[in-house]
C-alpha positions in Angstrom: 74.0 84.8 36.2 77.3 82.6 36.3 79.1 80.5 34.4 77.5 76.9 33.4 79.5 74.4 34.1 79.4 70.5 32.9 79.9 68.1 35.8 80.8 64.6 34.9 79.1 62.3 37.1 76.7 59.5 37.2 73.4 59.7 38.3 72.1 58.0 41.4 68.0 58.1 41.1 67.9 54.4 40.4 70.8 53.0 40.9 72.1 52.0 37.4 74.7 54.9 37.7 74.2 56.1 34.3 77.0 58.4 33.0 75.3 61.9 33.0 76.7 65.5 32.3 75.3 67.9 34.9 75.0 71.6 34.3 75.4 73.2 37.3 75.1 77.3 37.2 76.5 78.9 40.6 76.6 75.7 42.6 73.2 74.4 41.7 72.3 72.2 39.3 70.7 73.4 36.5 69.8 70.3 34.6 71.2 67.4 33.4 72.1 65.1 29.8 72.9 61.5 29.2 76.8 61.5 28.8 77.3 61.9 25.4 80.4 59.6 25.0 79.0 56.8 26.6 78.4 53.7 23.8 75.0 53.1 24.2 73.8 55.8 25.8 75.1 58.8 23.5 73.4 61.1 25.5 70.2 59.3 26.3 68.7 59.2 29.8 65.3 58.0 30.9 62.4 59.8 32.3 63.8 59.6 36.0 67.3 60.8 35.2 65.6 63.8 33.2 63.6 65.1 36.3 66.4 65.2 38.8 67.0 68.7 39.5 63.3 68.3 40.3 64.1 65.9 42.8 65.8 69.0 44.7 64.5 71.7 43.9 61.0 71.4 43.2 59.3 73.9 45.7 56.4 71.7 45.9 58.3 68.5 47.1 57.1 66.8 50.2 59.7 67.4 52.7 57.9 66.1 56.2 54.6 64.2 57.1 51.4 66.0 56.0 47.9 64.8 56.9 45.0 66.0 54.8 42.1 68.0 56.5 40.2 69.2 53.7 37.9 67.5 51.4 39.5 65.3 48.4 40.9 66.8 45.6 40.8 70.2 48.0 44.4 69.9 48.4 44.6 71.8 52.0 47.6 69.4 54.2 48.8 70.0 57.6 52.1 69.0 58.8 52.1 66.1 61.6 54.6 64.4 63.2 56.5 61.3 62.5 54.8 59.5 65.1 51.4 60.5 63.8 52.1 59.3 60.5 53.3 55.8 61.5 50.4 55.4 63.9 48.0 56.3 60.9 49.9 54.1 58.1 49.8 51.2 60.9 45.9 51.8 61.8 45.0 51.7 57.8 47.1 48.9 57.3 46.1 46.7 59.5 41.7 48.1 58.7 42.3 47.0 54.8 44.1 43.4 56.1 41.3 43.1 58.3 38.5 44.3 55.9 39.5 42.8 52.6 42.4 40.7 53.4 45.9 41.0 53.1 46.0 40.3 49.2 44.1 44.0 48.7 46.9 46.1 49.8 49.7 46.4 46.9 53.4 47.2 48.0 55.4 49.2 45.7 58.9 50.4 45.9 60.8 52.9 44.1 64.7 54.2 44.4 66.7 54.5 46.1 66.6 50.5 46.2 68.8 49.7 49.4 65.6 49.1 51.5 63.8 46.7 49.2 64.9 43.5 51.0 63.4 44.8 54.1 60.3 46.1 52.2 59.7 42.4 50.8 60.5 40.8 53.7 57.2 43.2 55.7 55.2 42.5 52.7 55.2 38.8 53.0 54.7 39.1 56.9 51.4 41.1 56.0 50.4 38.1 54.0 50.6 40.1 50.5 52.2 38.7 47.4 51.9 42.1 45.7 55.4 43.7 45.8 56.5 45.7 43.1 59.2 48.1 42.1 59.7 51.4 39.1 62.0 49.1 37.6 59.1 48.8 34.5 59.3 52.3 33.9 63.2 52.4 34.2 65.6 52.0 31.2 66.0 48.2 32.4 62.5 47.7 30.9 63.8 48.7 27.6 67.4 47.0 28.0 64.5 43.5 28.1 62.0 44.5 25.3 65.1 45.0 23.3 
């Protein structure tokens, strides 16, 4: 086992750039702390800044399409191609705007945020007002309780 080291950095899961201290153990990091000599932060992060070595590392991250072929809640996925998945999310998309109309699909983004324009921007051709982002479970929603 090496030496920890603390990286000074900011994170980048949101895009607030919160100061954070990473400990990083031979090249990978380890985990990571609010920077504790930031005013106003003194070491605090929220939930998402917490979970990002899990972001990397967690063996169990989705790292291609998969397509479910067994029963619900089974948890058996096969891998599929790019295409595939397109051609499915397109198919359902279009079935649930069809079916129920365009207000029952919900569109919600999360981080990084540099495609949200364009996410918007294919919600409201859909014909759905329902666009939403993580922002309520970010430390923004505190920053406007408080």
């Amino acid at each position: 086992m090496g030496e920890t080291k603390i990286v000074k950095t900011s994170c980048a899961v949101c895009g607030a750039c919160c100061e954070i201290d990473a400990y990083v153990e031979d090249g990978k990091l380890v985990s990571v702390e609010g920077a504790k000599n930031t005013p106003m932060q003194e070491g605090g992060m929220c939930a998402k800044g917490v979970a990002a070595a899990q972001f990397e590392y967690n063996p169990e991250r989705i790292l291609y399409p998969m397509k479910r072929i067994g029963e619900k809640g089974e948890g058996k996925f096969a891998r599929i191609s790019w295409d595939e998945a397109y051609d499915m999310i397109a198919e359902n998309l279009l079935k649930v705007r069809r079916q129920y109309g365009p207000e029952a699909t919900v569109f919600y983004v999360g981080y990084p945020k540099w495609f949200r324009p364009a996410m918007l921007r294919f919600a409201n051709l859909y014909g759905s007002p329902n666009f939403c982002t993580e922002s309520s479970t970010c430390f923004q929603a505190a920053a406007l309780a408080w």
